[in-house]
Structure formats: structure tokens, C-alpha cells
C-alpha positions as CSV (number, residue, x, y, z in Angstrom):
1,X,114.0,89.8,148.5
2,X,115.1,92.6,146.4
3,X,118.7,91.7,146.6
4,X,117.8,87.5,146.3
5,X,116.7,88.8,142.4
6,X,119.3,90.2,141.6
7,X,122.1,88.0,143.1
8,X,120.1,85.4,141.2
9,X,119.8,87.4,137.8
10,X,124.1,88.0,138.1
11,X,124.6,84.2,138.6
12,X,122.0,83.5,135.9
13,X,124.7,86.1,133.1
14,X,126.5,84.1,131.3
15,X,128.6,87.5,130.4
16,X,130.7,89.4,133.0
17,X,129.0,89.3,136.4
18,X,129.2,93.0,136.4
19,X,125.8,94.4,136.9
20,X,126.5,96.7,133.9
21,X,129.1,95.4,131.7
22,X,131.1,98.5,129.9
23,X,133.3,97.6,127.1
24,X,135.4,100.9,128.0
25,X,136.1,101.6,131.5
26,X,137.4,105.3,132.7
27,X,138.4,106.7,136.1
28,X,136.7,109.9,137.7
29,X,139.3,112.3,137.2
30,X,142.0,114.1,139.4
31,X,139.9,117.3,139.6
32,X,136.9,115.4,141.2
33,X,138.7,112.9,143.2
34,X,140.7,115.7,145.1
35,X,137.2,117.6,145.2
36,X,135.1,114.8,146.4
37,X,138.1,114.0,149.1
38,X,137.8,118.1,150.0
39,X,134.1,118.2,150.6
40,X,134.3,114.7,152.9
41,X,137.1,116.2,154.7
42,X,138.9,113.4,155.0
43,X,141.6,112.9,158.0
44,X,142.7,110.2,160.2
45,X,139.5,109.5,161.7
46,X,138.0,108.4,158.5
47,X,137.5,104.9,156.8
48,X,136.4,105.1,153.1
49,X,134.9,102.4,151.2
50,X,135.5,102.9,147.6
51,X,132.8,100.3,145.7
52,X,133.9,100.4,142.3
53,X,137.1,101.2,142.8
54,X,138.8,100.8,139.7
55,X,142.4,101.7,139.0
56,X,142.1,103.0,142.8
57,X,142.6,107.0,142.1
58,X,139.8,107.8,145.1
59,X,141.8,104.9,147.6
60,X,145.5,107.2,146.6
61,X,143.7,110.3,147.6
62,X,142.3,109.5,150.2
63,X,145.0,107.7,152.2
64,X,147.1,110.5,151.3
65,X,144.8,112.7,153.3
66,X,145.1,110.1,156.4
67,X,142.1,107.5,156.0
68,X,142.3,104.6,156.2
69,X,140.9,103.4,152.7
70,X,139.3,99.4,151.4
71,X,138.4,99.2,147.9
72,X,136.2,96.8,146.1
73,X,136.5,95.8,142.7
74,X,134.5,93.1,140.7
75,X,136.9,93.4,137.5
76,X,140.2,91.2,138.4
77,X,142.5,93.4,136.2
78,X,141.0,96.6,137.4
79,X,142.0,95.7,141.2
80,X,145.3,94.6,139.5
81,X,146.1,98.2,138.7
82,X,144.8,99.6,141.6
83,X,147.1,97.5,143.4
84,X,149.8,98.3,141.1
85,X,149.2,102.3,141.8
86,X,149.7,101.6,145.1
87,X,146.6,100.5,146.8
88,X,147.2,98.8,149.6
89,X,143.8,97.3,150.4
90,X,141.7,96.2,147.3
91,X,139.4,93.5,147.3
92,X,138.2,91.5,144.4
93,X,134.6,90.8,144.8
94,X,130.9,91.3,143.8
95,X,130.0,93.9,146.5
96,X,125.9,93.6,145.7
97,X,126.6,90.1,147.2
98,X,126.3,90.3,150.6
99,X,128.0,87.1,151.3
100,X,131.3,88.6,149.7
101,X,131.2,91.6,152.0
102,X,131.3,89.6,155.5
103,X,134.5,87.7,153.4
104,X,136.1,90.9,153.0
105,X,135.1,92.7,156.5
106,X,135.4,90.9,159.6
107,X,133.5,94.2,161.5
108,X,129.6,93.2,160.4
109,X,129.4,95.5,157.3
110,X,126.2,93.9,155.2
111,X,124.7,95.7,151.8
């Protein structure tokens, strides 16, 4: 039910459907990406879901350490970049919307 309110207070915003709209958006930076990728251990065996993913900087890293990595971006332009940086696999969707998830997984994933 908890998720039914808030699906239904997004569709409701006549504003951005993001949850908390931010009129400047910033990236975590190298430091902690390369950290946060260090104390996962990332490696082959690995799939990463980055929610949020913005310009894509934790998707780069970790694919460079041999994960296979999905992000998920509700901003259009912010998946654009990611994209552009070389993102292979970035999704443009609400992901508190558990109908956009099963659109972009076909293996089950729900919220």
C-alpha cells in the first residue's frame, strides 16, 4: 500500500516526476565511486544496479572492473549523458514504479 501512495502522489506532481526534484544535479565523485567499487569488490561475477544513475560514473567503474552494470535514470538528459560517457545499458524510467522495473528486467526484479 505503501508504494500505491506514492506512485499515486508522483502521478498526482504536476512538476518533474522525480520524487525530489533538484534544480542542480552533481555526480558522487571519482574518489568514492572507485572506493565504493573497492569495498564491493566487484568482478565478473557481479551485476550492479545503479538507481539514480546519473551521468553513469558508478556504471564506467564498475564495468571496468568486469560487472556487468544496468542503470536507471528518471531524468531523460541525465541517461543521455550517461549514454554518451559510455554506458552501455541505461534505462530511462521511474524505478519506485514497479511496473517500469519488470519493463526494463525480463528476470522478476520487483521494488
Amino acid at each position: 500500500q505503501k508504494h500505491a501512495q506514492i506512485r499515486q502522489r508522483l502521478n498526482q506532481s504536476k512538476q518533474s516526476k522525480m520524487l525530489a526534484p533538484r534544480k542542480t544535479l552533481w555526480s558522487t565523485p571519482g574518489v568514492g565511486v572507485e572506493a565504493a567499487c573497492q569495498l564491493l569488490r566487484l568482478g565478473a561475477q557481479d551485476k550492479v544496479i545503479d538507481v539514480g544513475c546519473g551521468d553513469g560514473r558508478f556504471l564506467l567503474e564498475a564495468a571496468k572492473r568486469g560487472a556487468s552494470a544496468v542503470g536507471l535514470e528518471i531524468d531523460a538528459e541525465r541517461a543521455e549523458a550517461a549514454r554518451a560517457n559510455g554506458c552501455v545499458d541505461v534505462r530511462t524510467c521511474n524505478a519506485l514504479d514497479e511496473a517500469e522495473w519488470s519493463k526494463a528486467f525480463d528476470d522478476g526484479v520487483t521494488c
